[in-house]
MIPAKE-7962 format. One record per residue: residue in one letter; residue number from 1; y, z, x of N, C-alpha, C, O in turn. Coordinates in Angstrom, 1 decimal. Layout:
PT  type  seq     n_Y     n_Z     n_X    ca_Y    ca_Z    ca_X     c_Y     c_Z     c_X     o_Y     o_Z     o_X
PT     A  NUM       Y       Z       X       Y       Z       X       Y       Z       X       Y       Z       X
...
END
This chain:
PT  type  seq     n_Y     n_Z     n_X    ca_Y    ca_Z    ca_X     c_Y     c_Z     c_X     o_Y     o_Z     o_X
PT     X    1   116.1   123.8   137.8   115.1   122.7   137.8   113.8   123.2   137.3   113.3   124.3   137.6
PT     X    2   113.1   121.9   136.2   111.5   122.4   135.6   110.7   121.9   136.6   110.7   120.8   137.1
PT     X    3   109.8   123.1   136.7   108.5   122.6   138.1   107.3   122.1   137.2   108.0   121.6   136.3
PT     X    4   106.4   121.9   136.9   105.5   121.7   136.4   104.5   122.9   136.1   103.7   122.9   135.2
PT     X    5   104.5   123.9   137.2   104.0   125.3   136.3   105.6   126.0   135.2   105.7   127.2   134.9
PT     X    6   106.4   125.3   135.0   107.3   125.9   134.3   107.5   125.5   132.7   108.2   126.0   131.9
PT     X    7   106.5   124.3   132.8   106.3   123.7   131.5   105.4   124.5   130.6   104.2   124.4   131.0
PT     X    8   105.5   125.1   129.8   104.5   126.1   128.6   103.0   125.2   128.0   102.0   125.7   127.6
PT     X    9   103.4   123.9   128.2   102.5   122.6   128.2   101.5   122.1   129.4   100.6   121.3   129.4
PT     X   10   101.8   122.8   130.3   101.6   122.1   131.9   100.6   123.1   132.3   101.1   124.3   132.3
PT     X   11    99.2   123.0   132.8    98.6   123.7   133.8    98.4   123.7   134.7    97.4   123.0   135.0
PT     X   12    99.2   124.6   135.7    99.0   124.8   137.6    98.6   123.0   137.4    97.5   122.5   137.2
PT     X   13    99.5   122.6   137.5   100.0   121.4   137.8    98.3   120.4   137.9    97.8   120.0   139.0
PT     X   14    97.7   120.3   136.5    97.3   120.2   135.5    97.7   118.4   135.4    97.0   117.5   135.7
PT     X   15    99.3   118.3   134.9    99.9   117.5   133.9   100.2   118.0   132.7    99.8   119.2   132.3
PT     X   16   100.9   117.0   132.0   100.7   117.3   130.6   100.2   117.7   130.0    99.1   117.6   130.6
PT     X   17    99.6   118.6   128.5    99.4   119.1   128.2    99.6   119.1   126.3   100.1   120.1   125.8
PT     X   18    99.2   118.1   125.4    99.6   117.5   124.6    99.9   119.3   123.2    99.0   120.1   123.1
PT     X   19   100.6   119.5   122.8   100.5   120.5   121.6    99.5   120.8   120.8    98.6   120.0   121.1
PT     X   20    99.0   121.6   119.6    98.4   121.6   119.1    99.2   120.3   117.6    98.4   119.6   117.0
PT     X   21   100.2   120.3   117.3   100.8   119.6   116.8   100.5   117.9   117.1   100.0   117.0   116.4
PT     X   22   101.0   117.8   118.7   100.2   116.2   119.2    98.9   116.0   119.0    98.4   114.9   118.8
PT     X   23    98.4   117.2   118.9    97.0   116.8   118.8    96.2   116.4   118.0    95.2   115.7   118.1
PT     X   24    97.0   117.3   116.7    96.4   116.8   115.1    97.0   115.7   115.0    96.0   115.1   114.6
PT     X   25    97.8   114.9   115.0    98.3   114.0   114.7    97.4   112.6   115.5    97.2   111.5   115.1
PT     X   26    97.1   113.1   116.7    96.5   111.6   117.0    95.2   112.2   116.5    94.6   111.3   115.8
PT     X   27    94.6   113.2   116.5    93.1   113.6   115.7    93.2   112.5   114.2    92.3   111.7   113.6
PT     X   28    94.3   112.8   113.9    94.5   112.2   112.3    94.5   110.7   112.6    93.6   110.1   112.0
PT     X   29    95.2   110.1   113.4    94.8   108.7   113.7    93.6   108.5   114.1    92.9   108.0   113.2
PT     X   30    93.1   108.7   115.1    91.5   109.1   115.0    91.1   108.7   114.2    90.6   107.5   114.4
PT     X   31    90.9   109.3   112.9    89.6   109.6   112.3    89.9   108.1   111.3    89.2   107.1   111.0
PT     X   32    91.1   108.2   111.0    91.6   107.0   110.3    91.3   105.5   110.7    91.1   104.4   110.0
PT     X   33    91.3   105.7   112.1    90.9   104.1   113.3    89.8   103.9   112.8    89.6   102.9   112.1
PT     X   34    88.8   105.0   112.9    87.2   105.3   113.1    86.9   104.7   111.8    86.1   103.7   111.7
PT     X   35    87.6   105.2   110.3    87.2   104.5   109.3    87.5   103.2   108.6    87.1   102.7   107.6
PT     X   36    88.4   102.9   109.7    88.7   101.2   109.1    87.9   100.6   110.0    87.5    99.5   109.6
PT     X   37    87.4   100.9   111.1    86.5   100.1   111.5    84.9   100.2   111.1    84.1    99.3   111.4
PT     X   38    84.5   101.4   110.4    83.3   101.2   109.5    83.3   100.7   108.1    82.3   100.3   107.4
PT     X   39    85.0   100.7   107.8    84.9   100.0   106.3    84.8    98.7   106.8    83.8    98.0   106.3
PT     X   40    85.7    97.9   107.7    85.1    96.7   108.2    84.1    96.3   108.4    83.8    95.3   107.8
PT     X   41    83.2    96.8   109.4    81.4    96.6   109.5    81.1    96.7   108.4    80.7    95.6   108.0
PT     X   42    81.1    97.5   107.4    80.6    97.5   106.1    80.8    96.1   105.3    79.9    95.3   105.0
PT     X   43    82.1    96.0   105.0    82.9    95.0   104.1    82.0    93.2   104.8    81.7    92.2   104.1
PT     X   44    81.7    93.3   106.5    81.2    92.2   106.6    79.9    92.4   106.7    79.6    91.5   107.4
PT     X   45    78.6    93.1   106.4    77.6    92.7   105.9    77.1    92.6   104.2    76.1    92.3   103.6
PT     X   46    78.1    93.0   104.0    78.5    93.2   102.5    78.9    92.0   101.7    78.3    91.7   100.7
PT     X   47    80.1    91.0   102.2    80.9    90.1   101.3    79.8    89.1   101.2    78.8    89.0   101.8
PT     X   48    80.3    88.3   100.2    80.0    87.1    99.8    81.1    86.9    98.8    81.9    87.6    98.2
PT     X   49    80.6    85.1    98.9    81.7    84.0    97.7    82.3    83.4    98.9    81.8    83.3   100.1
PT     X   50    83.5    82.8    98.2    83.9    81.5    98.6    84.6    81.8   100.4    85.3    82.9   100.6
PT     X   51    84.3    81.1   101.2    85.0    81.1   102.3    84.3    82.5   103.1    84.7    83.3   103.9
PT     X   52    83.3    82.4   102.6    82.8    83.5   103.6    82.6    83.8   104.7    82.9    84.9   105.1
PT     X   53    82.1    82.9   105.7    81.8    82.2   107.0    83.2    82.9   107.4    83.1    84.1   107.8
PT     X   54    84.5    82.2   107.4    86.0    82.7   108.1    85.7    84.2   107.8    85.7    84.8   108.8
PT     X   55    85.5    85.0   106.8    85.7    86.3   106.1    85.0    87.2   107.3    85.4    88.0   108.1
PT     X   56    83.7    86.9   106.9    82.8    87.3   107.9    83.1    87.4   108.9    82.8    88.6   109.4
PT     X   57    83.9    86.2   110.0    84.1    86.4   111.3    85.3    87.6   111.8    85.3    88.2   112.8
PT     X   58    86.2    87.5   110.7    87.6    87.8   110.4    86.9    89.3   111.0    86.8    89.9   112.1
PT     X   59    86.3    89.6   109.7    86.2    91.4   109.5    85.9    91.5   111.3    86.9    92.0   111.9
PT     X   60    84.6    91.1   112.1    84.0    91.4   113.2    85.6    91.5   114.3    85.7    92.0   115.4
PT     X   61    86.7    90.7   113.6    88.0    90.6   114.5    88.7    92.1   114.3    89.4    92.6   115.2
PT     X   62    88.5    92.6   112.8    89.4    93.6   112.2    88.5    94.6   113.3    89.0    95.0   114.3
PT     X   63    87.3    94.8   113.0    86.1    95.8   113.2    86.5    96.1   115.1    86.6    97.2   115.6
PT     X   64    86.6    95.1   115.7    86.8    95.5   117.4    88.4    95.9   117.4    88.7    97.0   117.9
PT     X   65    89.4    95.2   116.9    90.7    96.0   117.2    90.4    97.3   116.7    90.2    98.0   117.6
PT     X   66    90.4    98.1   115.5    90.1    99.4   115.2    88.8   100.1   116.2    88.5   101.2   116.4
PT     X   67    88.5    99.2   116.6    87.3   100.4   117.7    88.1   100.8   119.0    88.3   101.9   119.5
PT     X   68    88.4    99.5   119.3    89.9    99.4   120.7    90.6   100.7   120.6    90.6   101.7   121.3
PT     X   69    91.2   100.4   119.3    92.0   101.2   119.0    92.0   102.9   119.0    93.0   103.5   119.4
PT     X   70    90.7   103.5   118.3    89.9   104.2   118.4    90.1   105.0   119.8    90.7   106.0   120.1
PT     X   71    89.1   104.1   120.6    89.1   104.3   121.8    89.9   104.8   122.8    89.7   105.7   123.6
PT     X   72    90.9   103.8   122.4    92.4   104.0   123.4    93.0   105.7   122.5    93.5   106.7   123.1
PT     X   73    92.9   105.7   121.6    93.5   107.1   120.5    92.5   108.3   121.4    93.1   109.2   121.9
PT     X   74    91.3   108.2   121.5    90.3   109.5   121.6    90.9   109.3   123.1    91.8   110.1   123.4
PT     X   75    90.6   108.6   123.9    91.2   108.6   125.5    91.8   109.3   126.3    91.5   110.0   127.3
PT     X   76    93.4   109.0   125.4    94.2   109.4   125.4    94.6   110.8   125.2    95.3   111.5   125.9
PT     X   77    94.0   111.3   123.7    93.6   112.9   123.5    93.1   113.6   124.9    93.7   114.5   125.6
PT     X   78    92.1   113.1   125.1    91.3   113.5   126.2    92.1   114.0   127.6    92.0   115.1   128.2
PT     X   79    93.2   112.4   128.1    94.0   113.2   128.8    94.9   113.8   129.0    95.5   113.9   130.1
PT     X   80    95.4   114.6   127.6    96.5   115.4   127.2    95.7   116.7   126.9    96.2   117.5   126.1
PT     X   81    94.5   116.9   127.5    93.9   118.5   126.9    93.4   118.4   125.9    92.7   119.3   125.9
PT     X   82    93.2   117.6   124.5    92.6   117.8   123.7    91.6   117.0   123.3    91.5   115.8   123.6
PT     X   83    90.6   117.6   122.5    89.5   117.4   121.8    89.3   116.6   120.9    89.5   117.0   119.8
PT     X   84    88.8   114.7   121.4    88.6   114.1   119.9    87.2   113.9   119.2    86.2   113.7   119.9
PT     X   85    87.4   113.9   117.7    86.4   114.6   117.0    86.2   113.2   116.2    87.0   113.0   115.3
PT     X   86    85.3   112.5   116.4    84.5   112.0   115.8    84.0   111.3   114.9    84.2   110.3   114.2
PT     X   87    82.8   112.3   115.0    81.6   112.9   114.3    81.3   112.3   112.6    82.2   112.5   111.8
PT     X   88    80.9   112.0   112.5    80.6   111.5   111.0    81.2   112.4   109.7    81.8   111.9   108.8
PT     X   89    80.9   113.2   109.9    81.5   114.6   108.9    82.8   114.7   108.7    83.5   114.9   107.7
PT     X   90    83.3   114.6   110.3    84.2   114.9   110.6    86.0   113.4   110.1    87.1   113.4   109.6
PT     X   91    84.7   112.4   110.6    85.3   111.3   109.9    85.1   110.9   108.1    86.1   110.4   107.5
PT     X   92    84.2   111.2   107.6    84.3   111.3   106.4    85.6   112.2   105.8    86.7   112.0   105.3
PT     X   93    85.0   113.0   106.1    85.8   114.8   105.5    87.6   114.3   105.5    88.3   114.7   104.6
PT     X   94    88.1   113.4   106.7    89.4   113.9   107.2    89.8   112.3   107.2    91.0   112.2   107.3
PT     X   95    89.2   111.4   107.2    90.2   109.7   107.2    90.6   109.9   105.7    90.1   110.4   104.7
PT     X   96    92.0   109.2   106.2    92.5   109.1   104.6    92.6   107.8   103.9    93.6   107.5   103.2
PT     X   97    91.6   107.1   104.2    91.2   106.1   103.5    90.7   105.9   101.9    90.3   106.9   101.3
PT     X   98    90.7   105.0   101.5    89.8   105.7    99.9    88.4   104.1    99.8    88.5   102.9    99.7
PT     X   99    87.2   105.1   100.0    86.0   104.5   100.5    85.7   103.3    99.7    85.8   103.5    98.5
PT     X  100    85.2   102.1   100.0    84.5   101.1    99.7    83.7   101.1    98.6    83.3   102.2    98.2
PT     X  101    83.3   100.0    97.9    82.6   100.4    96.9    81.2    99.8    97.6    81.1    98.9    98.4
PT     X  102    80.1   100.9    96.8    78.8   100.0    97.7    78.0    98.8    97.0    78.0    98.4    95.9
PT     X  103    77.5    98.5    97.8    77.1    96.7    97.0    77.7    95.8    97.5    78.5    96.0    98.4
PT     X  104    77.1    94.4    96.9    78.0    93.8    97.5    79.3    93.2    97.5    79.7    93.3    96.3
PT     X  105    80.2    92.8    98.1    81.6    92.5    97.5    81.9    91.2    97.5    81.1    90.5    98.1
PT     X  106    83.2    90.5    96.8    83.5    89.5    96.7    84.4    89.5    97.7    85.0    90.6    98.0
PT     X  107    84.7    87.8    98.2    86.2    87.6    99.1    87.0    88.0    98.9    87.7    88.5    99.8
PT     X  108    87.4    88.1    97.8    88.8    88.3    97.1    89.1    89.5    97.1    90.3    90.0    97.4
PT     X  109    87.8    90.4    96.8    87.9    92.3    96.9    88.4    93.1    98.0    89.1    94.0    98.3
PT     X  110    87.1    91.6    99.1    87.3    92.6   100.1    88.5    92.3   101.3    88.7    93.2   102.2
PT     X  111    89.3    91.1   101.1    90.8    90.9   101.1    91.1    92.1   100.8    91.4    93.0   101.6
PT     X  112    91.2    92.2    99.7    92.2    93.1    99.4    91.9    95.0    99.3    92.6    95.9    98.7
PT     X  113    91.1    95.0   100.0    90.2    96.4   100.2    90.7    96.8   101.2    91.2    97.9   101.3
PT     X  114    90.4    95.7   102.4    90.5    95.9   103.8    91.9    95.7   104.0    92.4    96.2   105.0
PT     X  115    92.5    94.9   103.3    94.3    94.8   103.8    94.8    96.5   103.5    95.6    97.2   104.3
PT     X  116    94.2    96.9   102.3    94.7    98.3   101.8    94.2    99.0   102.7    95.2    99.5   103.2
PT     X  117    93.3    99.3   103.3    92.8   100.6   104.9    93.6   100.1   105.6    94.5   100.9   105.8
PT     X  118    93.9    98.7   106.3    94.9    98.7   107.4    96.4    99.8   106.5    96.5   101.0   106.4
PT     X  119    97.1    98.8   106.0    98.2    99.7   105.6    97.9   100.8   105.6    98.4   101.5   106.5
PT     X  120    97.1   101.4   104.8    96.5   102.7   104.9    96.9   103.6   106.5    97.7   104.5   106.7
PT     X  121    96.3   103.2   107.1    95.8   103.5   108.4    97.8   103.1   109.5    98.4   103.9   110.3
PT     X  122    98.1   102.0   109.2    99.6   102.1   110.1   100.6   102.9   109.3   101.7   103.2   109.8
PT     X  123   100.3   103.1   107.9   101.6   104.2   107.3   101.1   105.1   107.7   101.9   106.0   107.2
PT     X  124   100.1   105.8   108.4    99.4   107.0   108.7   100.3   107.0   109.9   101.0   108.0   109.7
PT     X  125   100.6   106.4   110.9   101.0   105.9   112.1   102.2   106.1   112.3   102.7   106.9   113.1
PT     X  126   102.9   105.2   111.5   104.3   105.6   111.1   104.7   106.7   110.6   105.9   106.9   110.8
PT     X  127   104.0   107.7   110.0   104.5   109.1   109.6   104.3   110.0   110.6   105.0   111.1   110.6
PT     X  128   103.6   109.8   111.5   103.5   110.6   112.5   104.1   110.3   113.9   104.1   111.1   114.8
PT     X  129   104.5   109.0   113.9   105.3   108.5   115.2   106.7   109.1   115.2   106.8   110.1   115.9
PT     X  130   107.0   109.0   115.0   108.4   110.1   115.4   108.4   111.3   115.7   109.3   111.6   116.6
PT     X  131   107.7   112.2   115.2   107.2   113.3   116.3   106.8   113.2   117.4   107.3   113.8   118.4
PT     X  132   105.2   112.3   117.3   104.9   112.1   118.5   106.0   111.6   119.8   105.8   112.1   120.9
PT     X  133   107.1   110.4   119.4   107.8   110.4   120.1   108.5   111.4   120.8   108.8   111.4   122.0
PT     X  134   108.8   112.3   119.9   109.8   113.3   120.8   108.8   114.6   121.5   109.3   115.7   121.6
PT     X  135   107.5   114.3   121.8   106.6   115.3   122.6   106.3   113.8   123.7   106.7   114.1   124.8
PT     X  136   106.1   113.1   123.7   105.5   112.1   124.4   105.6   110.8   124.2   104.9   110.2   123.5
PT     X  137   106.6   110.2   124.8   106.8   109.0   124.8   105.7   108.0   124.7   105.6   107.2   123.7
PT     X  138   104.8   108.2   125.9   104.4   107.2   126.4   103.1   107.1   125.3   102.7   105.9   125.1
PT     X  139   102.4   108.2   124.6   101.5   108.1   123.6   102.1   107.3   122.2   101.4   106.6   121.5
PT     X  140   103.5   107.6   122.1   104.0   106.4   121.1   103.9   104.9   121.2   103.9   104.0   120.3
PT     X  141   104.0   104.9   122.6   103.8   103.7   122.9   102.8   102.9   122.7   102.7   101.7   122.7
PT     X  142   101.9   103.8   122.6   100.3   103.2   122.3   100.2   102.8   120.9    99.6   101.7   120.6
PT     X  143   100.7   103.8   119.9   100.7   103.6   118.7   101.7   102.3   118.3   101.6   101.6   117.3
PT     X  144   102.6   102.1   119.3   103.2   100.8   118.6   102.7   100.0   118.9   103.0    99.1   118.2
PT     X  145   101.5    99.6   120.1   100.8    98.4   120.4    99.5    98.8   118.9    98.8    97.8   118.6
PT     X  146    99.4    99.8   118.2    98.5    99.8   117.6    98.9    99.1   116.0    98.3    98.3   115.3
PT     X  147   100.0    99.8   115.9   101.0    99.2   114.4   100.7    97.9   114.8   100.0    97.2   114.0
PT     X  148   101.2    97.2   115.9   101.3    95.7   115.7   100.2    94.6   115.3   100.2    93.6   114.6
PT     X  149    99.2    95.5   116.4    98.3    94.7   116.0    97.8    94.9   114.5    97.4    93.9   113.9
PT     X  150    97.9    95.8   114.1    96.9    96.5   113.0    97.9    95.6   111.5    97.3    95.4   110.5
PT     X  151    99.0    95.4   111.6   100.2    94.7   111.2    99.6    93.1   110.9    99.4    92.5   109.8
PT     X  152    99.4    92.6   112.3    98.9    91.0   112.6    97.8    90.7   111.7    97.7    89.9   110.7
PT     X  153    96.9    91.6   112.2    95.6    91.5   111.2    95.7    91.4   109.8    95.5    90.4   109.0
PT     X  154    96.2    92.8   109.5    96.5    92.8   107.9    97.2    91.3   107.3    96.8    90.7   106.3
PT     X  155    98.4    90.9   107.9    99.3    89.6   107.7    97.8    88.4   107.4    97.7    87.6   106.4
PT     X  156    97.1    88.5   108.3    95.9    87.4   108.6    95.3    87.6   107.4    95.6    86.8   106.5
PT     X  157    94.5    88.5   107.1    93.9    89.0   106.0    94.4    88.7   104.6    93.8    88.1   103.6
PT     X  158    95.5    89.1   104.7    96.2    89.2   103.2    96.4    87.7   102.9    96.9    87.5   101.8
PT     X  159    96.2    86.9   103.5    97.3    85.6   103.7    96.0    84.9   102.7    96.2    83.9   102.0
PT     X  160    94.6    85.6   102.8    93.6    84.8   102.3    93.6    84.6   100.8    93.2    83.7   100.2
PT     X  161    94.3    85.7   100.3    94.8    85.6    98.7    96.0    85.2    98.2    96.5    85.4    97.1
PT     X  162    96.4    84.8    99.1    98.0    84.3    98.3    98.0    82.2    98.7    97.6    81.4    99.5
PT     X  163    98.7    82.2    97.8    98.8    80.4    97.5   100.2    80.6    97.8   100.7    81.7    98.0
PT     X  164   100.9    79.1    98.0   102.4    79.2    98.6   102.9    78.3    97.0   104.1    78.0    96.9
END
């Protein structure tokens, strides 16, 4: 039988103990959350054109799930032993987003700007969940409440440029 000082993960009964592996991986989500929710703040003091009012509000909807989200990601780090990072540099340097343009934007752009960081940001998610699953269940679990939502949004978003 494993005791919990017998886990290589576990300290003097500590708990868990997330890998250096778990740990870049939600670091990498991290930094990715962090910048979809500044490209959002950005994108809504930024847009203008048609339907802006809804756009406007939308983004401030995108902008709090990705902080949520954020939050719940660094948290969670935190109670697995590791260190989440941030930092402006740190989020520049390492989200794998591809940055906004500056100025102002149109509806239509920033539709389709901000649908691209969500996907962005849940195929980041999806590449790394399956590992994380087999170190830690219950941290996958978070990431699938995060896919979904981050999924819903994007569906809401995108839906503003397409005609039936």
């Amino acid at each position: 039988m494993t005791t919990v000082t017998d886990n290589p993960r576990s300290t003097n009964r500590k708990g868990f103990t997330a890998s250096a592996g778990l740990g870049d991986d939600l670091q990498q989500v991290l930094v990715d959350l962090i910048g979809l929710q500044l490209q959002a703040k950005q994108a809504h003091w930024n847009v203008v054109g048609h339907n802006f009012r809804d756009l406007h509000l939308q983004l401030d909807e995108i902008t709090d799930a990705a902080r949520d989200a954020a939050d719940t990601i660094a948290e969670r780090m935190r109670a697995l032993g590791k260190v989440a990072d941030g930092r402006a540099p740190t989020v520049a340097g390492t989200a794998g987003l591809t940055p906004l343009p500056a100025g102002e934007l149109g509806t239509s752009t920033v539709v389709d700007l901000i649908t691209d960081s969500m996907r962005t940001v849940v195929a980041g998610i999806r590449r790394v969940h399956d590992e994380v699953d087999r170190e830690d269940p219950s941290t996958s679990d978070l990431l699938h409440g995060i896919v979904v939502e981050l999924e819903k949004q994007s569906w809401m978003l995108s839906a503003e440029n397409r005609s039936a």
